[in-house]
N, C-alpha and C positions, 0 to 999 in steps of 0.2 A: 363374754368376759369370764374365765376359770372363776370357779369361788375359793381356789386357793391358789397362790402363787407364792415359789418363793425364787427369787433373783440372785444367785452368784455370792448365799450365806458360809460363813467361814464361823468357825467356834476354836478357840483356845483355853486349854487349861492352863496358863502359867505358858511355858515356852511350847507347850506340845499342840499341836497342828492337829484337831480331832475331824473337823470339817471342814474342806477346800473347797470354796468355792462350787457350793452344790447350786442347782437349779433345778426346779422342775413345778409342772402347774395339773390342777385337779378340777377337772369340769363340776357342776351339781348334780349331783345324784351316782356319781362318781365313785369306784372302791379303787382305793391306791395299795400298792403296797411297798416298804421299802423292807427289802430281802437281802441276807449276805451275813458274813460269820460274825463271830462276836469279834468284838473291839473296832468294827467297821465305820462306826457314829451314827447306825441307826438309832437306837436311843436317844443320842441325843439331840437326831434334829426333832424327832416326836416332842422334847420336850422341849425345845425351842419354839413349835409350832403351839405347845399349850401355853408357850408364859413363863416355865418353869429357868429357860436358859436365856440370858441376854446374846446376842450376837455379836462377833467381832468386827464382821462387814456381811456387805448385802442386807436385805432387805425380805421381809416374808408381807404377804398382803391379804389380807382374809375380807369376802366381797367387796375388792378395791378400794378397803381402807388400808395404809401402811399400820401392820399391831408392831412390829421388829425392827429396827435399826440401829446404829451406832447411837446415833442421835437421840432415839424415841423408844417407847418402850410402854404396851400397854398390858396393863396388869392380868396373871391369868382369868382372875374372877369376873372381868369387862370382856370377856372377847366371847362367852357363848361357844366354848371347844366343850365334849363331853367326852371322858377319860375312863375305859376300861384296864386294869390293873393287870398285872400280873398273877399277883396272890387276890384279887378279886377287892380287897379292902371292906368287905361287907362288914356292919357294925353286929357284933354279935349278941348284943343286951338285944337287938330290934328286930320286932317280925319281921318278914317276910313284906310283906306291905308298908311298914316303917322304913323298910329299906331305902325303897321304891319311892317313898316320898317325900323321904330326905331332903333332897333338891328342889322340891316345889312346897319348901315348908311357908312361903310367901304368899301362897295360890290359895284363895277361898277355898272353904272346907267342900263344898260340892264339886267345884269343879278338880279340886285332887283327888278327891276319892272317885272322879269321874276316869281322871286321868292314869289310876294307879290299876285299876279296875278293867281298861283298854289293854296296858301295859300289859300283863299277869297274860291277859286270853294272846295277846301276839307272842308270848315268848313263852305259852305251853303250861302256862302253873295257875291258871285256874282256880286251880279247889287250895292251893299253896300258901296262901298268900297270911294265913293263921301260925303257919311254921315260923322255927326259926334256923339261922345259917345250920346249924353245929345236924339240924335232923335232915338235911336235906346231901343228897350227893355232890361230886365234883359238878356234874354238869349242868344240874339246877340252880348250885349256886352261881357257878357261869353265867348263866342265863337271868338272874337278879342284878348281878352287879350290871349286864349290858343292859335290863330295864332301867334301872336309876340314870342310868347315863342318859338313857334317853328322853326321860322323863320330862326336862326342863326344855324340849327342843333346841339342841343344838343346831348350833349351823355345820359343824364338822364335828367327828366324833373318830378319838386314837384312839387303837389296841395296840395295846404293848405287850406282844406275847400274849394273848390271854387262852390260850391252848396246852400249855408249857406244862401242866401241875396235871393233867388228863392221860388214862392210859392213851393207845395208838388208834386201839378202835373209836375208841368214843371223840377222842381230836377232830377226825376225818370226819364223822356224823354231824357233829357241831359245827365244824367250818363251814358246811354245806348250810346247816341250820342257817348258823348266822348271819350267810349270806344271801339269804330268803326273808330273813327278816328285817335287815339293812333296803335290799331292796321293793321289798311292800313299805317299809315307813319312808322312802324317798331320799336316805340318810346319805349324807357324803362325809368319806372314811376314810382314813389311813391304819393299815396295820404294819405291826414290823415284828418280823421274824426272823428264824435262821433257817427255819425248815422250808423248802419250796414247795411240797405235798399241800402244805394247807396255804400258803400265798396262791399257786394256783388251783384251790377250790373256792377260794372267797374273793378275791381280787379280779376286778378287769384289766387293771394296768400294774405292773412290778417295775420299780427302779432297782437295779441291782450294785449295790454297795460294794466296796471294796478301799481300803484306804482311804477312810472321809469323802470320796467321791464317787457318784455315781455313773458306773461303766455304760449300762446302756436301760433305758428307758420304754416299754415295749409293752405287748400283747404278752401273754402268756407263749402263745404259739410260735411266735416270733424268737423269742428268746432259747426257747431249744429248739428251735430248725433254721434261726436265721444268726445266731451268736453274731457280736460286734467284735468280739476280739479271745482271746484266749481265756483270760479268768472268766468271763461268762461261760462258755463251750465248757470249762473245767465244772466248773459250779453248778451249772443246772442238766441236771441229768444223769448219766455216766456214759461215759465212752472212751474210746481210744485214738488215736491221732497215730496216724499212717506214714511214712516218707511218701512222696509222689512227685514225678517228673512233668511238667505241664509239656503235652501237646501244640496247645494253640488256646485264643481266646476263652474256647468253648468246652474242649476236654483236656482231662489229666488221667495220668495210667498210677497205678499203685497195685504192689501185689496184685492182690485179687481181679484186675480187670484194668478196665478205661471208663471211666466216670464222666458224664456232658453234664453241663451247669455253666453258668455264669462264673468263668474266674478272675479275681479282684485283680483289677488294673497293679494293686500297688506289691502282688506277689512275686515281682520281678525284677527287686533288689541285687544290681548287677548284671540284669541282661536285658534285652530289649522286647518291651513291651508283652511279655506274658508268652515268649520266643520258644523254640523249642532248647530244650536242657536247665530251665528251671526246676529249683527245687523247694518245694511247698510240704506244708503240713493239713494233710488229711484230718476233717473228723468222720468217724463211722459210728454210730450211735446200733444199738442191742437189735433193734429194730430194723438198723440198713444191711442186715446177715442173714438170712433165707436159709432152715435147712430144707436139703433136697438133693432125695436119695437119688438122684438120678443125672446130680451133676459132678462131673469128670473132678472138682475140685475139693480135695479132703482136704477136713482139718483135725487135731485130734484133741479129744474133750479131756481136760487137762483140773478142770474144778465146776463143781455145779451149783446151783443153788435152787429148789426147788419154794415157788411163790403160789402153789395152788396152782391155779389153772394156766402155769408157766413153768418153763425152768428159764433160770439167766445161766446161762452157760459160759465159759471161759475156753477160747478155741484154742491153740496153739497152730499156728500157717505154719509149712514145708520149712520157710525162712526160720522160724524159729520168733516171731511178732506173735504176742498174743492177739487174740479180740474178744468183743463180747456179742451173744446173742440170744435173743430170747427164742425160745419155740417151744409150742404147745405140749403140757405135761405128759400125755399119751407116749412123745416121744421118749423114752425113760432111757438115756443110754447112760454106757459106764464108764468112769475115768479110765482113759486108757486108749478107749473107741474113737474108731475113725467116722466120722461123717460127712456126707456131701453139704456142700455151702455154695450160695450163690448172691450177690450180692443185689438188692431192691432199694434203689437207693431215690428219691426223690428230691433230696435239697442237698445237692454239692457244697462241703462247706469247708474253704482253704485257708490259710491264712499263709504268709507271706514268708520267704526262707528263712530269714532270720530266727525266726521262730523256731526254724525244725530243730532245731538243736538242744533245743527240752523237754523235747517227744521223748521217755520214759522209755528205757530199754525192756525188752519184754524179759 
C-alpha cells in the first residue's frame, strides 16, 4: 500500500480550474517530486497534501487513511506531514537548537535534547547548535529548518522550493546533501520545484506538471529519453525536433541519416499504420550529435556556449535547421567553422504529425 496516494484531486479558486484531476501515489521511503513552471498547481497540490488547501474533488490518502475530500477534511496539525519552507521560516529570537525543538516542545526534556542532538550530527551542525539564524549561512540555515521538520517524525515530509534563496553552486551540493539525509532517516518526501537540475538530484520519481495536470509520471531517466508527449521533451532537457519521414515500423530518415527505434503506432495520423511517407517530429537532444572529424557530414557552428569541460554548441545543417551539441571543450572551434557531425543516437523519440507543425523554424 503507497503511504501516499492521491486520487483524481481538482482545486478551484473561485471559477479558475488550478488542479485537474491529478493522480498519483508515493511508496515509503519514497522521494517524489512534482516539477514544472510556475503557475502549474505544484504549490498547491503540496499544500493540499499538508492540510493547508481543501479540495474540490477526489481524494488524498496518507497510510490508507482518507485526510482530503469533498466531504472530510483532516486538520494540518493531525496528519504528521513535516513542512520545509521556502524562506526556511526559522524563528529568529531561537538558537540553533531551539529551532530544532520547537516541534517536540511536548517531548520529555531528555529525550528532546536526545533528539535534537541526533538531528544537529545528521544534518552537519554539530558544534551549531549555540548559534543563532541571522550568524549562520544560506546553507546551514537550510539545513535547520529540514532538522526541525524532522524532528517530530513525520510520516511525509514537503519541500517547497527549499533551494530557491541559494547561489547555483551551493543548490546542487545540497540537493545531493539532502537527499542523503532523507535517505539515512527513511523519510518519504515530496519536493516541488521548477528547476529540473535539483528534482533530478534529490528525487527517485518526478511528476511533471503542466496546466493543473500531471503529463507524465516517471524515473528521472525515463523522462529525458523516454518523454510522453511534447511539453515534457520541451521541458526537461534541451533540444530540437527534426521533420522526419517514417520508413516503416522500425525506422525514420531525418536530415542527418536513418534512425531505428521503436515508432509509436499512433504517428500516423492519416496513413496507414506507421506506412511509408508519414511525417513525424524528431527529438535529437546535445548528446544524439557526435563531433567527428572524419565524417563526410558538415555542419556550421553558428553560437557556442562554453560549460567547462563541454561546449554546447548550436550547429546550423546544409538545410538551414539548427541543432544542438555538446563536445568536449578541447575541441575549441569558431563561429563560422565547419565540423563534421555524426549522429549517436540510442532512444528514437517521435511524436506523431500533427505535431510537426510546431517544430520551431531554425
Amino acid at each position: 500500500m503507497p503511504l501516499l496516494e492521491l486520487k483524481d484531486v481538482s482545486h478551484t479558486y473561485g471559477s479558475h480550474q488550478v488542479v485537474d484531476a491529478l493522480s498519483f501515489s508515493l511508496d515509503q521511503g519514497a522521494i517524489g517530486c512534482l516539477l514544472g513552471p510556475s503557475g502549474c498547481g505544484k504549490t498547491t497540490i503540496l499544500r493540499a497534501i499538508a492540510g493547508f488547501e481543501h479540495v474540490t474533488s477526489g481524494n488524498i490518502c496518507l497510510n490508507g487513511v482518507n485526510v482530503s475530500s469533498p466531504a472530510s477534511h483532516v486538520p494540518a496539525e493531525r496528519r504528521r506531514i513535516g513542512m520545509v519552507f521556502q524562506d526556511y521560516a526559522l524563528f529568529p529570537h531561537l538558537t540553533v537548537t531551539d529551532n530544532i525543538a520547537f516541534g517536540i516542545r511536548g517531548a520529555p526534556d531528555m529525550e528532546r535534547r536526545a533528539r535534537v542532538k541526533e538531528l544537529l550530527a545528521t544534518v552537519g551542525l554539530g558544534s551549531q547548535g549555540g548559534k543563532y539564524p541571522h550568524e549562520l549561512s544560506g546553507g546551514q540555515q537550510q539545513r535547520v529548518a529540514l532538522a526541525r521538520a524532522l524532528a517530530p517524525k513525520p510520516h511525509l515530509l514537503l519541500l517547497d522550493e527549499p533551494f530557491s534563496n541559494l547561489d547555483v553552486d551551493l543548490r546542487e551540493r545540497l540537493s545531493l546533501e539532502v537527499r542523503d539525509i532523507l535517505k539515512q532517516a527513511g523519510i518519504t518526501a515530496i519536493l516541488v520545484t521548477h528547476d529540473q537540475h535539483e528534482a533530478f538530484a534529490v528525487a527517485d520519481e518526478i511528476g511533471i506538471m503542466h496546466e493543473g495536470r500531471i503529463q507524465q509520471w516517471d524515473e528521472p531517466y525515463n523522462l529525458y529519453h523516454r518523454p510522453a508527449n511534447r511539453f515534457v521533451a520541451d521541458f526537461v532537457g534541451q533540444g530540437v525536433f527534426l521533420v522526419g519521414d517514417v520508413l516503416n515500423a522500425r525506422e525514420v530518415k531525418i536530415e542527418l541519416g536513418t534512425l531505428s527505434g521503436n515508432i509509436p503506432t499512433d504517428c500516423s495520423i492519416g496513413c496507414n499504420a506507421c506506412g511509408m511517407g508519414c511525417r513525424v517530429a524528431v527529438l535529437l537532444r546535445p548528446d544524439d550529435i557526435v563531433h567527428d572529424d572524419a565524417s563526410v557530414t558538415q555542419a556550421e557552428v553558428v553560437a557556442k556556449a562554453f560549460r567547462g569541460a563541454e561546449f554546447l554548441y548550436t550547429l546550423k545543417l546544409p538545410s538551414g535547421v539548427r541543432v544542438l551539441s555538446l563536445v568536449p571543450s578541447h575541441h575549441n572551434h569558431a563561429i563560422g567553422e565547419k565540423i563534421g557531425i555524426r549522429l549517436d543516437v540510442d532512444h528514437v523519440v517521435v511524436f506523431r504529425s500533427t505535431e510537426v507543425e510546431s517544430i520551431p523554424a531554425a
